[in-house]
Every structure is written in structure tokens, then in C-alpha cells.
N, C-alpha and C positions, 0 to 999 in steps of 0.2 A: 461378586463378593469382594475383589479387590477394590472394587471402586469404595464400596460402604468400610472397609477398613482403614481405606484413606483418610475420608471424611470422618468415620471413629478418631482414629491418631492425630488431626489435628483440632478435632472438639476437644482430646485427653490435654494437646498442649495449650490449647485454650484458655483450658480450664485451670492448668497449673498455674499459665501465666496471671491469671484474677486471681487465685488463691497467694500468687508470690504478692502480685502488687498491696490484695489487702494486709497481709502480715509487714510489709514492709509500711504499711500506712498506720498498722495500730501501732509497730514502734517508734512512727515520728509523733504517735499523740503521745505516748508514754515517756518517752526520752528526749522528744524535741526539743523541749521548752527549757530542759536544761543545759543544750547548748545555744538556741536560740529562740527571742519570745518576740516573732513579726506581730507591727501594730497592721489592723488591716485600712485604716485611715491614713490616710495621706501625711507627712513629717509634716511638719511648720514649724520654723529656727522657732525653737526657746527662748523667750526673753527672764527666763529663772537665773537671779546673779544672789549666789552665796558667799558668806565669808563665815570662814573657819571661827569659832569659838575655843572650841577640843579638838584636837588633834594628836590621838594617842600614837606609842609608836606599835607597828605593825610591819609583817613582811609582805610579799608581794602579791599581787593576787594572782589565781590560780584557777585552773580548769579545769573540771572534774570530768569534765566530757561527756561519753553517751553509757553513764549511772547516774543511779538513784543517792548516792553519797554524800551529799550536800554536810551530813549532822559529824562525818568524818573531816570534811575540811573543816567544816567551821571549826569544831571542836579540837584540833589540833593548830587550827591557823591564832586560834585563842588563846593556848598553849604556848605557841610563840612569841606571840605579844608577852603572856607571863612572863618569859624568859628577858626579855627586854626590861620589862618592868625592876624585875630582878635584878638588872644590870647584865646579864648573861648577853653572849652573841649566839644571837637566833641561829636557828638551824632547820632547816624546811622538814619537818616531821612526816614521814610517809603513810601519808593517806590508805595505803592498801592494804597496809601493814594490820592497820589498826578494823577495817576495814573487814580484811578475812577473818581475823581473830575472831572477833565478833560474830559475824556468820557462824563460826561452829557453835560457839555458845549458843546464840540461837536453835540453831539444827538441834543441841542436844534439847533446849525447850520442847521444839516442835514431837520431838518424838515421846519424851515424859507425858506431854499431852495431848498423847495419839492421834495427831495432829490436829489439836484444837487451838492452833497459832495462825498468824498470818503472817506470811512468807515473805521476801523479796528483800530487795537495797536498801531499804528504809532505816533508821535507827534514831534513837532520839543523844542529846548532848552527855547525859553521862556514860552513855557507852564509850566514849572516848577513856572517859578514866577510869571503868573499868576493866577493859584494856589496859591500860596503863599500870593498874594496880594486879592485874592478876599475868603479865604476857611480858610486860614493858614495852618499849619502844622501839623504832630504829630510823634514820636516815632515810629520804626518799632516792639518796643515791645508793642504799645499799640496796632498796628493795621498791623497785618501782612498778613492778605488775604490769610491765609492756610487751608486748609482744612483736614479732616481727620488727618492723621497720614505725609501729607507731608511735605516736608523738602524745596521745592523750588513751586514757582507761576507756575502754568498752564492755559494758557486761551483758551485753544482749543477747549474745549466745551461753554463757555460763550461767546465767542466773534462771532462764527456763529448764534447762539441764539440772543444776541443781537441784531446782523444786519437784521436778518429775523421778530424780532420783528418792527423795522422802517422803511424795504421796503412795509411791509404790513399798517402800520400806514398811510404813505403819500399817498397810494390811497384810504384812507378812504377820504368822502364830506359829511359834516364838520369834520373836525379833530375830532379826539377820547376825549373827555374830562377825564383831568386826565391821560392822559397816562404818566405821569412822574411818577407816584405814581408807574404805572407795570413795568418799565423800571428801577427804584430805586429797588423795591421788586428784579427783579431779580441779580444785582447784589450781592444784601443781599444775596442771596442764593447760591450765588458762594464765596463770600469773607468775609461775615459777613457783621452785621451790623457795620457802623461807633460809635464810643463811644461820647456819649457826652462830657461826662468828663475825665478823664483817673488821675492816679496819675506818676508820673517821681519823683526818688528821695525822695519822703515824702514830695510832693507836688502835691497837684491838678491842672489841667491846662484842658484848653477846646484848640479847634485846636487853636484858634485865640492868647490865651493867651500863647503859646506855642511856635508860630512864633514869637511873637513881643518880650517874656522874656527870652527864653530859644535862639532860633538860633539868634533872633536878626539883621538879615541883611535888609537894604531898597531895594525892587526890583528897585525903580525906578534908583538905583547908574549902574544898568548893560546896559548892550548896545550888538546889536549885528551886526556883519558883514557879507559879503558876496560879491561876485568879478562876472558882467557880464558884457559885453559891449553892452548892450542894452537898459542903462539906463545911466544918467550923474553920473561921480563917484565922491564921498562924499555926495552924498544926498540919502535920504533914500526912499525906494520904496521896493514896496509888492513883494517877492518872489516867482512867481508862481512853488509850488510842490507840490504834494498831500498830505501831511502830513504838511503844512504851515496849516490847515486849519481854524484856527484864522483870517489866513490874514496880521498879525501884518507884520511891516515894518522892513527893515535892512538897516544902512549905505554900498552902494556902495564903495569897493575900489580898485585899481587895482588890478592884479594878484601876483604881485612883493611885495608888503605892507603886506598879509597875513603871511609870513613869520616874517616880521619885526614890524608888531605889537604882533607875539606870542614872538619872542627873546624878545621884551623893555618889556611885561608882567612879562615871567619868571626871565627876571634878576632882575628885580624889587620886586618880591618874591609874582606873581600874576599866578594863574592857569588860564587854559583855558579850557572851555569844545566846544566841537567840532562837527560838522558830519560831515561824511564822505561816498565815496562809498567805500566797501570792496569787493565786487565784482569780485577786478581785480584780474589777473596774478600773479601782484607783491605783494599781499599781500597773506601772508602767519600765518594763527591763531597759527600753530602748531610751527610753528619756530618763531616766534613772532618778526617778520621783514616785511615791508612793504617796499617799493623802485618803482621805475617806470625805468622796462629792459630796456636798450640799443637797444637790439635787439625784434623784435616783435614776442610774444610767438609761433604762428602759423610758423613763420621761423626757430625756435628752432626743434633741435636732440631730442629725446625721453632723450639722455645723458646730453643735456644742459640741458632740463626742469627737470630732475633728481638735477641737481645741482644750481640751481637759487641761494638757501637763503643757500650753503654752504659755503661761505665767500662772501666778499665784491666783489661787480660787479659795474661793468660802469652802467651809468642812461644816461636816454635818457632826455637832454633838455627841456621841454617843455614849447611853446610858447601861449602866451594870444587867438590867434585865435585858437590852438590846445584845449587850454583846454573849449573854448567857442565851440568851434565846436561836444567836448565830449558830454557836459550838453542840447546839441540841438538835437543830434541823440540819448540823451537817454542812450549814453553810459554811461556814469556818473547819476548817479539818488541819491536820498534821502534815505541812504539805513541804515547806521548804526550812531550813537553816542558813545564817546569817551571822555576820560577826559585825558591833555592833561598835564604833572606837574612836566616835566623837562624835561633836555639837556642830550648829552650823545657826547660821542667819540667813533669812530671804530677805530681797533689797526692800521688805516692807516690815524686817526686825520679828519675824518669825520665827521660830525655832524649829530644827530642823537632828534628828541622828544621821551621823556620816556613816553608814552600814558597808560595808564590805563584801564581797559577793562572791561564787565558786561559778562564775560562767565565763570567765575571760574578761577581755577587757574592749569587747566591742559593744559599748556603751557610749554615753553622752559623755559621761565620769568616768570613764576607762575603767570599769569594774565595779567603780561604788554605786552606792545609790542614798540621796536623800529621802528621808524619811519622818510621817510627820510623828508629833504624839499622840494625834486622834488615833493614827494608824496602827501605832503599837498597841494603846488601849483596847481596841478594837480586837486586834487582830492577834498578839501574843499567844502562843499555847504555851513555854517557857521559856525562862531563864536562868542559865548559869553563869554565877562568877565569885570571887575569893569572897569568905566568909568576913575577912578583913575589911569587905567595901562596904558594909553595911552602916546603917546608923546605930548607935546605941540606942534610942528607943526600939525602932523593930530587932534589934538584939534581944532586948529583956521580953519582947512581946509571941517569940518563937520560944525563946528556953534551949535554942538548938540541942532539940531531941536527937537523937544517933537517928541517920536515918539507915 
């Protein structure tokens, strides 16, 4: 009997050790790619040579780490930018801040609709401001969400916890009283408590006093876009993704216009923050080029797909049913956010978005990434940015309903 207990006790740690390594492997597919996105083809130096067109101003780029938070940087690295535009002196706006707020709002969804939400890190660009408008803001030095000795955000243990904490909530009858109070607590214990007060510069500020004196921006000046045909364009209608989970509305506009309201933005000296799917073929984190092939990758040579982003290539057209037909099979999803804050040229007079990115700066472009306009066409779920940056015909052509 000892013997077969033996060999039970090290089938049991066997067994652990396969059950640690797959969980450890489903969170490098879930979270890997937003700290890093291996080509699995061999590098070959770039002969891709840009020059600057637009060149908006911007702060630094940043690392979101191992979360789902990408729609928080962007949305506040955007914020920044405004501040600059402004003439203001930027100030790195805390990602986490904005981040948890959120979350609870959420949670309070999730339970309104006995959990008939989807869950997780996700969120889309205007949660940034409304955050902003209902919480306000604060400094990434007053409230960084680190723990221990780290240097970048992890929510891999917090965010399974969370969600297991409110699928067990909603089949409680009657609801839990107070369960905001455990579902706050445990944040705290992953990211700290919120400050009440905080000092910046030799001044005291609460969140609120903070948003309104220090960044200073009106949420309600922003607006946001988005291109289906399954709703009337230039009016504004709820977005169904799973990361909309606010609900909040977006002006419809064609497929063709996305383009041409980010050029009249940037030449006007107005950034764009963005989502996008990364997803595809065409984009590449590590060469930090993004395009939409000519030819479909599955038809490609092991030699062509060796050489996609080593210079410039043909793009394949895409037409308003193509890309409606993407976002309907799913092939296009609500996958990343981007900040979007200048033009560029290929050495063959191409045009190109300077994008901005939450993965650090171990890229080609230290963080950025070029980007084509087939690819935003294509690939856009929305955009936010000042109301101010628009043209006056798509002005009179929305009516800017209150959304």
C-alpha cells in the first residue's frame, strides 16, 4: 500500500504540475501579446524609410503590462496630448485610476443585468471620460496600482477573482447587501487604496479638483465614431461589442470618412485616439507596420510571409461590404486601442498614421507603429476626438445630437 501511495502522490503532483503549466499557458495567450507579439518568421532588416508629415505633440510611451487596459492608456495618453494642445504642461495621467473606477461601474452593470454582461479588462475610449466626468482624475504618481517591488501593472490574479466574486453574487436571492463594500475591499488589496487627497507640485488636490484645475479638459467637447451599415450614417446608435458595456452611443459614418476625419483632425493639430483589431496578418508589433496584403496570407510562400513588412507592398483595396462582412464573422473584433498623432511618408510617397502604442518601446519605432489607411478603413471599430476637429460639412451632416 505504501508503494501505490507513492506512486498516487506523485501522479497527484504530476498532475498539478500540467494543470499549473496549462494555466500558466492560457495567460500568456490572453495577456502575452500585450506585453509582447513574437513574429514566428525569421527578422530581415527593413528597408521601410519614413518621414514625418504630422508630428503632433505627445508624452511618452508607456507599458501597460500583463492587462487588458490598453482603451485606458490610450484614452488618457490622448488626454495628454489635449493638455499640450491646450498649451498646458502634460502630466502622465494614472491609468489605474481611471481603470478601477470603471470596473465598479461596470460590476454595478453586471449585476443590474443578473449577469447578462461581459466581464474582464476591456473597455472602450469613452470610459476614459466618463471617469473623468463622474470620479475625475489623478496623477500616476499619486496612485500607481503597484505592488510589491513592481515596475508595470499585473491583473492576472485580480481580475479572475473579481469575476468569480460576481458570478457567485448574481445567484445570490436577495442580493448580497453591501457587496460593494467586498468587491472595493478587494481591489484595495491588489492596487491600494484610492487617496483622498494627494499633493502634485505643492499643492493639494482631491480627484475632482484635479480634473477640473490641473488637466482641465470638458468631456462633453469629445465625440465618438464608428462606420456600419446597419444603422443610418451620421446618427448616432449604440455599438454592439462586448467591451461597449456602458452602451453609450457613436456617430455612424461611412467607411470612406474615417480616414478623412483623422487627416482634417491631424492637420488641424488634433490627435486621435483609436481601436482597432490587431489581430491580423498585416500587422506586425515588432516591425511596427501595419497594412492590409494584396495577396491573402494563407496563399503566401513561407518566403513571402518571411517578407511582408520588409518594404513596401501592394494593399489590397477594401470595400464597405468587405469590411461590414469582417466585423459580422467576427473576423474584426474589439481587440486593441491606440493613439493615433501623426502622418508620415514611405520612401515611395505613401501615407502612412504615426500611432502610438501601450506595449513599451521594444519595437522597430520604439513604441510607435506606422500605419496604413487601407488598414484603419478596414480595421477601425472607433474613434474619439475634440468636436472642434471636425469639418463643417460632417458638422451640419450629424446635427450633434446630445449623445
Amino acid at each position: 500500500m505504501e508503494g501505490v501511495n507513492t506512486i498516487n502522490m506523485k501522479r497527484s503532483k504530476w498532475i498539478i504540475v500540467v494543470v499549473l503549466a496549462l494555466c500558466l499557458g492560457a495567460l500568456s495567450v490572453k495577456y502575452g501579446r500585450k506585453i509582447l507579439n513574437k513574429n514566428k518568421y525569421k527578422r530581415i532588416k527593413t528597408e521601410y524609410v519614413f518621414t514625418d508629415l504630422i508630428n503632433l505633440g505627445c508624452t511618452s510611451v508607456k507599458q501597460q503590462g500583463a492587462t487588458n487596459t490598453c482603451w485606458s492608456y490610450t484614452g488618457n495618453s490622448f488626454l495628454e496630448s489635449e493638455m499640450i494642445r491646450m498649451g498646458k504642461e502634460p502630466v502622465e495621467i494614472s491609468q489605474v485610476f481611471t481603470a478601477r473606477q470603471a470596473y465598479l461601474d461596470k460590476a454595478h452593470n453586471y449585476v443590474r443585468l443578473h449577469g447578462g454582461l461581459t466581464m474582464g479588462e476591456g473597455g472602450q475610449l469613452h470610459d476614459v471620460l466618463n471617469v473623468f466626468r463622474k470620479y475625475g482624475a489623478m496623477p500616476r504618481s499619486a496612485y500607481a496600482g503597484l505592488r510589491g517591488n513592481h515596475t508595470y501593472n499585473d491583473f492576472r490574479e485580480m481580475t479572475p477573482l473579481l469575476n468569480s466574486m460576481l458570478k457567485v453574487l448574481v445567484k445570490s436571492r436577495p442580493l448580497t447587501p453591501n457587496w460593494e463594500k467586498a468587491y472595493s475591499a478587494t481591489l484595495d488589496a491588489h492596487l491600494g487604496e484610492v487617496p483622498e487627497k494627494f499633493d502634485y507640485k505643492g499643492k493639494t488636490y482631491t480627484a475632482r479638483t484635479f480634473a477640473d484645475q490641473v488637466i482641465g479638459i470638458n468631456p462633453d467637447d469629445y465625440i465618438g465614431f464608428a462606420s456600419v451599415t446597419d444603422h443610418p450614417n451620421y446618427k448616432p446608435f449604440v455599438l454592439l461589442v462586448p467591451d461597449n458595456w456602458s452602451f453609450d452611443r457613436f456617430y455612424n459614418v461611412p467607411m470612406q470618412e474615417l480616414s478623412e476625419i483623422i487627416d482634417g483632425a491631424l492637420q488641424q493639430g488634433y490627435t486621435v485616439a483609436w481601436t482597432t483589431d490587431v489581430s491580423e496578418k498585416g500587422f506586425s508589433w515588432q516591425y511596427g507596420i501595419a497594412y492590409v496584403p494584396e495577396k491573402p496570407f494563407d496563399s503566401m510562400s513561407n518566403e513571402e510571409k518571411e517578407k511582408m513588412f520588409v518594404k513596401p507592398m501592394a494593399e489590397k483595396k477594401i470595400t464597405t461590404d468587405e469590411r461590414q462582412q469582417a466585423f459580422d464573422n467576427w473576423h474584426t473584433t474589439d481587440d486593441h486601442a491606440m493613439h493615433i498623432v501623426g502622418l508620415a511618408k514611405d520612401q515611395n510617397g505613401k501615407e502612412y498614421y504615426l500611432v502610438k502604442n501601450s506595449w513599451g518601446k521594444a519595437n522597430d519605432f520604439k513604441g510607435y507603429m506606422y500605419v496604413t489607411k487601407e488598414f484603419v478603413k478596414y480595421k477601425t471599430i472607433t474613434l474619439m476626438l475634440h468636436k472642434n476637429a471636425l469639418n463643417p460639412a460632417l458638422l451640419s451632416k450629424i446635427n450633434l445630437i446630445e449623445l
